[in-house]
N, C-alpha and C positions, 0 to 999 in steps of 0.2 A: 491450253495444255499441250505439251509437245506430243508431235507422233511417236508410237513404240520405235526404237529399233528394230527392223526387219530382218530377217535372218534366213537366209537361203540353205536350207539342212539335207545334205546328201548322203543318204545308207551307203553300207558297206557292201560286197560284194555277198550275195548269197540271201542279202535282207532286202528289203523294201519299204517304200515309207511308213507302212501302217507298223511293221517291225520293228523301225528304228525309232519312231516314235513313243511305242509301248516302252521301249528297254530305256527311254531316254525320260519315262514318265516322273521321277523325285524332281531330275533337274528342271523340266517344264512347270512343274508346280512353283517351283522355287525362282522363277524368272519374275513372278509379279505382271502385273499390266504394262509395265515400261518394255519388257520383249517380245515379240512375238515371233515365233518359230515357225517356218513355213518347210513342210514337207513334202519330197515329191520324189515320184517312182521311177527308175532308173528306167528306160524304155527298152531293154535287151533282157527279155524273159530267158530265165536258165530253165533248160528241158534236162531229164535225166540224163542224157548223150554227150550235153555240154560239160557236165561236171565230173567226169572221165573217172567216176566210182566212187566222188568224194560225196554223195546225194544222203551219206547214212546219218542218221542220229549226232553220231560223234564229231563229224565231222562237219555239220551246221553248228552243232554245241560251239568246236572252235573257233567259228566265224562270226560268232554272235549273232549264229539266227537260227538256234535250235527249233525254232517256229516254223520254221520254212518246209514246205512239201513240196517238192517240185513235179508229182502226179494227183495233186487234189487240183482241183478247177477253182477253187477257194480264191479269190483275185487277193485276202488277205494276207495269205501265205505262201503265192507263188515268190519264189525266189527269182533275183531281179539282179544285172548289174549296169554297168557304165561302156564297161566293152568285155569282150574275151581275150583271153590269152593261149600261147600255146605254150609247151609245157617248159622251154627255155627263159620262160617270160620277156622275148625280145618283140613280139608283136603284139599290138591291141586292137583286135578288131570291134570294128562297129562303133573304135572314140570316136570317127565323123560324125555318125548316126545321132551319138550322142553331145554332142558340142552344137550342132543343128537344134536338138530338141532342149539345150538349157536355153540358146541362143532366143527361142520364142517365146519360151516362160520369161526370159528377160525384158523383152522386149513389153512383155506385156503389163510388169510391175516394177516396182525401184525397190533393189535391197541395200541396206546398209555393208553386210558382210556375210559370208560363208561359211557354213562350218561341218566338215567331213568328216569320217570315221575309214579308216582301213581304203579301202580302191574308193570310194567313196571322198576320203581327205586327199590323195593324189587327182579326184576330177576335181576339188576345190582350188587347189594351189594352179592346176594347170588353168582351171577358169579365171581365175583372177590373173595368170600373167596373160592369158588371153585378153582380158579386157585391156592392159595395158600397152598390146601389141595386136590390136584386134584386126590389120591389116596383114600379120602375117597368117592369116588363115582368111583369104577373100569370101570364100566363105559364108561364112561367120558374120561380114558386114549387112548394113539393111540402107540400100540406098547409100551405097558405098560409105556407110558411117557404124561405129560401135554401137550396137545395140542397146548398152546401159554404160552409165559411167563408171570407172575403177572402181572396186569394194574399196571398204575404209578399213575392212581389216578380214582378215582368213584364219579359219582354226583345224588346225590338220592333226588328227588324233589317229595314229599308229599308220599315218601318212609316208606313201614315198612316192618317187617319180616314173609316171606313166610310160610306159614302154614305147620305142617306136620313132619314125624320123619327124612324122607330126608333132609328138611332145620336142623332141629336140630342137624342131625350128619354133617352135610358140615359145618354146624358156629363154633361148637363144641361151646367156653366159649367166645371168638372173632373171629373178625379176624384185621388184620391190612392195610391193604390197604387206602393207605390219601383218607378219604370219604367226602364230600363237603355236608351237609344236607340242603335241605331247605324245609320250612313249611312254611306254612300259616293260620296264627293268627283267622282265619273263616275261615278254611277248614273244614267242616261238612261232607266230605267223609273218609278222614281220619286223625281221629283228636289225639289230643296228646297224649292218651293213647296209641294208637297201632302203632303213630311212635315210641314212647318210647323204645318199644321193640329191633329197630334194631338200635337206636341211645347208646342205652346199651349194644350193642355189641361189636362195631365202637370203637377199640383201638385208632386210631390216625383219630379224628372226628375235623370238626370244622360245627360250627350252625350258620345258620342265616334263620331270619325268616323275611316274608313280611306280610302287613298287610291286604292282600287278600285272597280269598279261596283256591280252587282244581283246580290250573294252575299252570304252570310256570310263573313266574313275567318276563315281557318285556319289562319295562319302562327303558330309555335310562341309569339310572343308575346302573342297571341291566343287560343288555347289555353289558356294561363298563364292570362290576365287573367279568362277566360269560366269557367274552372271556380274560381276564387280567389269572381270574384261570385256564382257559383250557389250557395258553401259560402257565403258571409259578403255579402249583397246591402248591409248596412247597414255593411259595416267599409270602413276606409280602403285602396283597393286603388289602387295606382298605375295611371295611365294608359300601355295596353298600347304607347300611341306616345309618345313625350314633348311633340310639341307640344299634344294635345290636353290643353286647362289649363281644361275644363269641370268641374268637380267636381258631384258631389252642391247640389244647390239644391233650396229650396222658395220656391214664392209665397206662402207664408204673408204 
């Protein structure tokens, strides 16, 4: 019997694994035995001081981690990310901390591919052109070699590109790695301009968009189409909506 697909799954900003996992609970049901979803906690705890007033109800609602307390001691609901920003969005503190702490979960298991949400979907795309340039961050190497071999494929969901001159030298002009994008047509947290950025990186991309906000879509055609790509990222899987008539493209 073949191994499951492995699947390296990174929460979004504000969430954490145990969060991202509850909210991503239909789709995990609906994976079957063939995937397995592996979860893990972004290691830069958000304290109330990080989040510069945004700590209230509402505005975890918007981030997709209404669950998140960031004064309970609860480890299941401290809110979690990948790095900080400041309020320009031109720097990201702490992506070393965090490119270090994928780099040994790497090292220590083999995943098929990645797959992100929000700041979460920009550390997936930036990890996987990492792995493919895994010398531009020395780093990063283990015995001056890449930790894991290139994913076979990345899914970056309301994904854009990581701030800062570290992201700009790991992306370099692309990178290639088959990356799945999706957006939402009312995402008001991150909207088309600043996914732009990492979708014009994205040598072998394919787009589709839902007509919801700042989530992962979970409607059962959704479902359908997300575990169809996680088994088969390079076969011809119809578009989970009909209008969406992006296919598979490369900038070759």
């Amino acid at each position: 019997m073949a191994a499951p697909t492995k699947v390296l799954m990174l929460h979004g900003h504000s969430q954490n694994a145990n969060i991202f996992s509850k909210r991503l609970g239909a789709l995990r049901k609906s994976m079957g035995k063939g995937i397995e979803m592996v979860f893990v906690d972004g290691p830069i705890v958000l304290l109330p001081v990080d989040l510069n007033g945004t700590s209230s109800a509402a505005s975890f609602t918007a981030l997709g981690a209404s669950e998140a307390n960031a004064t309970s001691s609860d480890p299941s609901t401290t809110p979690r990310a990948w790095w900080k920003t400041n309020p320009e969005k031109t720097i990201a503190h702490g992506l070393e901390e965090s490119i270090l702490f994928l780099r040994d979960i790497l090292q220590r298991d083999r995943y098929d591919g990645v797959f992100g949400f929000s700041q979460g979907a920009a550390m997936a795309a930036l990890l996987a052109a990492l792995l493919e340039r895994p010398h531009s961050y020395p780093p990063f190497l283990v015995d001056g070699e890449a930790p894991h071999p290139p994913f076979k494929f990345c899914v970056a969901v309301s994904g854009f590109k990581a701030s800062g001159s570290l992201s700009a030298e790991i992306f370099g002009t692309s990178y290639s790695t088959p990356t799945l994008h999706v957006l939402g047509r009312n995402d008001v947290i991150v909207i088309e301009e600043r996914s732009k950025g990492l979708l014009d990186l994205s040598q072998n991309k394919r787009l589709e968009e839902h007509d919801g906000g700042h989530f992962v879509p979970l409607k059962a055609n959704w479902r359908e189409f997300l575990r169809n790509y996680l088994t088969n990222p390079l076969g011809v899987i119809p578009s989970p909506e009909p209008r969406n008539i992006i296919q598979p493209t490369s900038d070759d």
